[in-house]
C-alpha positions, 0 to 999 in steps of 0.5 A: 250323184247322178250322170245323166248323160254320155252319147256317142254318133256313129256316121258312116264309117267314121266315129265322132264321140261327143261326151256332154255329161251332166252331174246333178247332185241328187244329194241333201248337201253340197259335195264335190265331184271328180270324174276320169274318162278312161278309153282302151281304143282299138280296132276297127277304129284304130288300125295300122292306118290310124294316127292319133292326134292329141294336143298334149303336155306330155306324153308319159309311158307307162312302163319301160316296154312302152318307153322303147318306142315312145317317139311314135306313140302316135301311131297304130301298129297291126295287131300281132299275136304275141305282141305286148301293148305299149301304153302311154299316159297323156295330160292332155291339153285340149283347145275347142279350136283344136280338140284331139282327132284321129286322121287315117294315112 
């Protein structure tokens, strides 16, 4: 197997990450493929101003630390030092008229 493509545009200040891959199975014979994006976003794209919104089944968090504060997983905090992460688990259920996005305060 072989990916032929991931992009991501910078404009301005502003990020939009567009992913439009293509799988071409390079292979003498029919096989499946999964694939798992997996994204640790940060600043400066997220800072304190940052709100996540994800179209989402659930939001799952991943330890009990994380579940303390789950009601506002969809904020960003200002990094602190010393400060544990608190990852949470999204199934998300994208539409393409209403695709996640992160809006600023």
């Amino acid at each position: 197997m072989e990916l032929q493509a991931v992009k991501l545009l910078y404009l301005n200040r502003m990020v939009h990450i567009t992913i439009s891959d293509t799988i071409v199975n390079t292979g003498d014979k029919v096989e499946p493929v999964e694939i798992l994006y997996h994204m640790n976003m940060g600043y400066p794209l997220l800072d304190e101003d940052s709100i996540i919104q994800i179209p989402s089944a659930e939001v799952i968090p991943r330890d009990d630390h994380a579940a303390q504060d789950i009601e506002n997983w969809m904020h960003m905090q200002k990094t602190l030092p010393n400060i544990r992460n608190a990852a949470i688990i999204t199934n998300l259920q994208a539409k393409k008229e209403k695709p996640p996005f992160i809006s600023r305060n």
